[in-house]
C-alpha positions as CSV (number, residue, x, y, z in Angstrom):
1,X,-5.6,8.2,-16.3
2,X,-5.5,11.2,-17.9
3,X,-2.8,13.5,-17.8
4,X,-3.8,15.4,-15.1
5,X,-1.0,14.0,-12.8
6,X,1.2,16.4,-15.0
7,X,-1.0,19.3,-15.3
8,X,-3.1,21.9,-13.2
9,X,-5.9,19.8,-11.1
10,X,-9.5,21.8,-10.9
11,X,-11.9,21.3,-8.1
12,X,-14.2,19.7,-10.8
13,X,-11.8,16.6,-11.6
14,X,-11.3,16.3,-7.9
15,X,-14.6,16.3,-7.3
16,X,-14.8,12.7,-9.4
17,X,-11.3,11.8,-7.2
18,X,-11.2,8.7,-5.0
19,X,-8.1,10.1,-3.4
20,X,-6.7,13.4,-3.4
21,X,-3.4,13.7,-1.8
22,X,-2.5,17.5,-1.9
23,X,0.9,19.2,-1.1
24,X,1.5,15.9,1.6
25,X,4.6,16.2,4.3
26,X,5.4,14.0,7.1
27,X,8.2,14.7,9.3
28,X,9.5,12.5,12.3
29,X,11.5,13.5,15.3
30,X,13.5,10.6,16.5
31,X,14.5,10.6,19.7
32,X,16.6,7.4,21.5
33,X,13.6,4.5,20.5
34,X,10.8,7.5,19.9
35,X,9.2,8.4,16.3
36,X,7.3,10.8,16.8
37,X,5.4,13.7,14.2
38,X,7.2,17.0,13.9
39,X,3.5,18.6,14.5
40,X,4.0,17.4,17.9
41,X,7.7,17.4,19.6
42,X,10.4,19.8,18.5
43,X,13.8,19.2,17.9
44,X,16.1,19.9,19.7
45,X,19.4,18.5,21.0
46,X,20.0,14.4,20.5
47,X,17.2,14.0,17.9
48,X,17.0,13.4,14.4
49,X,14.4,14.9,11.9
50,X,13.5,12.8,9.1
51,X,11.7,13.9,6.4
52,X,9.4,10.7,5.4
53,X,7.6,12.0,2.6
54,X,7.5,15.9,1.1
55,X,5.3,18.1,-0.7
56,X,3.5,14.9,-2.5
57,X,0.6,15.4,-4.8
58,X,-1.3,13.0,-6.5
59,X,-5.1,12.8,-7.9
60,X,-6.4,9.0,-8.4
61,X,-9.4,8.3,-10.2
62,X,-12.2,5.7,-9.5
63,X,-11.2,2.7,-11.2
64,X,-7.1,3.1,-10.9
65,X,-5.0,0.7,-10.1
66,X,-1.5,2.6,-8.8
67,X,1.9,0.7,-8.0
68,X,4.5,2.4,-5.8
69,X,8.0,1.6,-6.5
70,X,11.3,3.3,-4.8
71,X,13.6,1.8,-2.9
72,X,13.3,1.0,1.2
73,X,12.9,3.9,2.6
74,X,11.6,5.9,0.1
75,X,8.4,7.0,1.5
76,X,6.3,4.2,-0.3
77,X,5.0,2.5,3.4
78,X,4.3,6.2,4.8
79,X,2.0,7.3,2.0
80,X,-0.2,4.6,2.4
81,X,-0.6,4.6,6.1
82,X,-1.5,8.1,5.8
83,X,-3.8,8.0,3.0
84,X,-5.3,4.9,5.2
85,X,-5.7,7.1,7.8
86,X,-3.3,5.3,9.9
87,X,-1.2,8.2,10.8
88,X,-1.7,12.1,9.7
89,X,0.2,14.2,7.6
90,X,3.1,17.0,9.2
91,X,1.7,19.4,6.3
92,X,-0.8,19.2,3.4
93,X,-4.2,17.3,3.0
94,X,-5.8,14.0,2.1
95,X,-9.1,13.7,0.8
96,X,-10.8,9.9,0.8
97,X,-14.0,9.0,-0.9
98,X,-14.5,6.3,0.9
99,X,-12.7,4.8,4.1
100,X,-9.4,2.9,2.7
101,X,-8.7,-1.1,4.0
102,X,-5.0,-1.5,4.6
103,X,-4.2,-5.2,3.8
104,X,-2.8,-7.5,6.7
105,X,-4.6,-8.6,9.6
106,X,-1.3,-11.2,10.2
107,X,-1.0,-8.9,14.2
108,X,-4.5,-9.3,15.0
109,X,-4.3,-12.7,15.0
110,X,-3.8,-14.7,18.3
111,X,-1.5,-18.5,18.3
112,X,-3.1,-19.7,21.5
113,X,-6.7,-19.4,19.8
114,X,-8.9,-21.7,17.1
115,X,-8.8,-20.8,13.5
116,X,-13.0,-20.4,13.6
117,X,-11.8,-17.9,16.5
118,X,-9.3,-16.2,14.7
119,X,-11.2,-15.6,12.1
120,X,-13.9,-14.4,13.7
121,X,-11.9,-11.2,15.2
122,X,-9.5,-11.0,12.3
123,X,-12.5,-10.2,10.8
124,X,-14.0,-7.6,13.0
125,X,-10.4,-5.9,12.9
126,X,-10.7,-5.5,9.5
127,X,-14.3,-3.4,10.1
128,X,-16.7,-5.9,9.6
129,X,-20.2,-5.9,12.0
130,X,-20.1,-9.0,14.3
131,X,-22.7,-10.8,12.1
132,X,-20.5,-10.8,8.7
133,X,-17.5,-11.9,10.9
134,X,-19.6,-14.9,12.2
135,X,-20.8,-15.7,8.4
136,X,-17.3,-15.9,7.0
137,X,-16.3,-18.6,9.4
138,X,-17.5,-21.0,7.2
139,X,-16.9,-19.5,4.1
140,X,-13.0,-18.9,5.3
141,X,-12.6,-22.5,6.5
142,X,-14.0,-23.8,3.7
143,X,-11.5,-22.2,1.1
144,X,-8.4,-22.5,3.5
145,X,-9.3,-26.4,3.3
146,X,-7.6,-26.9,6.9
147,X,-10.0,-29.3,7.6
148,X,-10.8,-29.9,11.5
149,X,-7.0,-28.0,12.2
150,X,-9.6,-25.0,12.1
151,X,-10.8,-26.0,15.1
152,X,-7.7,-25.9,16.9
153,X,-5.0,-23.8,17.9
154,X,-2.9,-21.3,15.9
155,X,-0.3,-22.6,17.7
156,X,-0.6,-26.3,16.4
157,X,-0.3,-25.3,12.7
158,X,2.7,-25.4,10.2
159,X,3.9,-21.8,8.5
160,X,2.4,-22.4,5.3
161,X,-0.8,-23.2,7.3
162,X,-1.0,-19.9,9.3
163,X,0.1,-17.7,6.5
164,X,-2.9,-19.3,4.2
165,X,-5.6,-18.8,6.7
166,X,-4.2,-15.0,7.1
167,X,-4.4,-14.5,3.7
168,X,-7.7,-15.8,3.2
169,X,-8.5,-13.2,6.2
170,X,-7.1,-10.4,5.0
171,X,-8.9,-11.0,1.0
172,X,-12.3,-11.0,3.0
173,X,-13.2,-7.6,2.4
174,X,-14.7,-5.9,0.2
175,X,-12.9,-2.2,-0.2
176,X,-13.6,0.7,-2.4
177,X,-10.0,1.8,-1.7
178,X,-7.7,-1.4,-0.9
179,X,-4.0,-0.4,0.3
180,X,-1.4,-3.5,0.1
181,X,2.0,-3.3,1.5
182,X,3.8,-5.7,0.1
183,X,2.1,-9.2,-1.0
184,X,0.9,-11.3,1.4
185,X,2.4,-14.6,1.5
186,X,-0.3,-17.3,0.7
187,X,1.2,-20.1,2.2
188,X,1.7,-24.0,0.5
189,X,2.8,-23.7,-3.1
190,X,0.4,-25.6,-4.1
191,X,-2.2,-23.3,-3.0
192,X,-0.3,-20.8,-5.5
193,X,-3.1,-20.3,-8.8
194,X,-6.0,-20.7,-6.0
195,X,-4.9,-17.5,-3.9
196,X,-4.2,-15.7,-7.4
197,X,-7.6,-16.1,-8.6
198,X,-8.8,-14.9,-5.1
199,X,-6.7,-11.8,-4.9
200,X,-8.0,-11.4,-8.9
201,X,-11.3,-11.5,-7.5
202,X,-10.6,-9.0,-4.6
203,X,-9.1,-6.6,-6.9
204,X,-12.3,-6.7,-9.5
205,X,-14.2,-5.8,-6.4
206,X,-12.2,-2.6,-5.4
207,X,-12.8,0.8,-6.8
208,X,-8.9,1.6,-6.7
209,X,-6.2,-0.7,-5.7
210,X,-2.3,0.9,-4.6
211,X,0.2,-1.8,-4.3
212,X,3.4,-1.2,-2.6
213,X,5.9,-4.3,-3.8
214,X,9.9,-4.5,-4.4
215,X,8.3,-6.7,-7.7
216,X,8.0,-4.7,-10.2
217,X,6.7,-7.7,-12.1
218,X,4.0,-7.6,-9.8
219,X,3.6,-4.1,-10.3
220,X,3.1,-4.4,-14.3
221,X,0.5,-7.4,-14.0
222,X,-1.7,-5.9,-11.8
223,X,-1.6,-2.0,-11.7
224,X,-2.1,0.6,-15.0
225,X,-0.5,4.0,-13.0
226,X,2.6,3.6,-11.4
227,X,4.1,6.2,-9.0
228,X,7.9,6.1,-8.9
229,X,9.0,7.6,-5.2
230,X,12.4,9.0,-4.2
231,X,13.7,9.9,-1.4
232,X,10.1,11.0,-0.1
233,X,9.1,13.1,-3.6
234,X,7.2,11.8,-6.2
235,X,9.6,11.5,-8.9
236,X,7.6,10.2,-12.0
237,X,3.9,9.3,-12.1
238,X,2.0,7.7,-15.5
239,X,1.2,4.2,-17.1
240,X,2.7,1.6,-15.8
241,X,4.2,0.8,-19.6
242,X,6.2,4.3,-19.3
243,X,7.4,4.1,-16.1
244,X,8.2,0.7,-15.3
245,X,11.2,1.0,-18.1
246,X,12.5,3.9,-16.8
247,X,13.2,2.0,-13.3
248,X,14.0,-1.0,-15.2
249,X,16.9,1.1,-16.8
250,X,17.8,3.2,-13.4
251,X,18.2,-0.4,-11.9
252,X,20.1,-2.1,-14.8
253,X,22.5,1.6,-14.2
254,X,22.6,1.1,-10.7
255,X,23.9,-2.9,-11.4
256,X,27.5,-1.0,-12.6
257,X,30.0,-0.8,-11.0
258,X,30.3,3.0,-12.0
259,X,27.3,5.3,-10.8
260,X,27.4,8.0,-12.2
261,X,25.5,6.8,-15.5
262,X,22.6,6.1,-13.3
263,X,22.5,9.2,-11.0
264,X,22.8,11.2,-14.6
265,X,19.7,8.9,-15.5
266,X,18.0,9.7,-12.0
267,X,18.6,12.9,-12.7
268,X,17.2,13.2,-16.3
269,X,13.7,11.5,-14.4
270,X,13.6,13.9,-11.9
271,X,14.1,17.0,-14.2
272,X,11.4,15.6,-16.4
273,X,8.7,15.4,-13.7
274,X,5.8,18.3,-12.7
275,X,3.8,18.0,-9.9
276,X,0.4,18.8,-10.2
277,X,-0.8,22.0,-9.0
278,X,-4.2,20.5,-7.1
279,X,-7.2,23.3,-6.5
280,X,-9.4,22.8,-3.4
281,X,-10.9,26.2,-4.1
């Protein structure tokens, strides 16, 4: 990536852009068990506005691999819903290449149905026509090794069995923009270096990959950009070798039992940071 994440955007780099996110809001009203989008309820008495994300800007190249790193509730999960098109933004734009896959298919499947079955509509969930659903039946059973348990209910089979056969679900597509919240489990230990070299696989096959982990191990191994988010603002944004210290150090701050060293740290990161000025125009 170029520098353009710190730097005026024109409509000529963003027209070689996967994913444009441009001057991005989203503000819920909660009211008693109610979330709901500012754009659509008011506030008013007995509700709470929550600024989820604000005024975030981002340009991501073909190619990129982007981490997200922040703390829970941060804005990390609300970014990529709405850059999967998920939800919609309060304020501001988002502009796709390509239709974005959001990893995890775990609520689409059923416990009282067959793994064939369950693979079969995970599938479709996940976009695919009904004959590519019905060819990776095979091709899903056959990497899950589960045998003849594929045959029979969700219900019958052990954690570690489930959470394979929903990973192997989910890493079925074949994405030009693949969203991951957080890694999937992938089940048995032992089945450990065979999901890596599937998700490696996966990832070669995507035109951009954003990864949303609490890992920032995982972040460094498999993502060059990395986008540090605070409090809903982008906060820092370059390679993943200049950024990933910072947080290292913020973190290793935040481990004292004085603060006040790491919020002058947080400070120094945020002062430091300019948001790109993005032209649609």
């Amino acid at each position: 990536m170029s520098d353009s994440h710190n730097r005026n955007v024109d409509i000529d780099y963003i027209e070689k852009a996967n994913v444009v996110v441009r001057n991005v809001s989203k503000r819920y009203v909660i009211s008693q068990s109610r979330s709901d989008d500012a754009k659509t309820v008011k506030a008013g008495r007995g509700k709470i506005v929550v600024d989820a994300l604000t005024d975030v800007s981002l340009v991501v190249e073909p190619g990129e691999s982007v981490g997200l790193i922040g703390l829970n509730g941060s804005g990390k999960s609300t970014l990529l819903k709405l850059i999967a098109g998920g939800e919609t933004p309060t304020d501001g734009q988002i502009l796709v290449s390509s239709q974005p896959m959001l990893m995890g298919v775990s609520p689409a499947l059923q416990q009282n149905l067959s793994g064939e079955n369950n693979i079969y509509l995970g599938c479709l969930a996940l976009g695919m026509s009904p004959a590519e659903a019905k060819e990776q039946i095979g091709i899903i059973a056959e990497w899950t090794e589960l045998g003849d348990a594929i045959k029979r209910p969700m219900s019958t089979y052990s954690s570690g069995m489930g959470a394979r056969l929903g990973f192997a679900i989910s890493t079925a597509v074949n994405p030009e923009i693949f969203l991951i919240d957080e890694a999937l489990s992938t089940g048995d230990a032992a089945f450990g270096a065979k999901a890596k070299k599937r998700m490696a696989e996966l990832l070669d096959r995507a035109g951009n990959l954003f990864l949303v982990s609490h890992s920032i191990g995982q972040i460094e191994q498999n993502c060059k950009r990395t986008i540090w988010i605070n409090k809903g603002r982008i906060i820092s944004d370059g390679p993943t070798d200049e950024v990933a210290p910072t947080y290292h150090e913020w973190a290793r701050l935040m481990g004292k039992e004085d603060k006040q060293p790491a919020h002058d740290y947080l400070e120094t990161i945020i002062s430091a940071y300019k948001s790109p000025t993005i032209a649609l125009e």
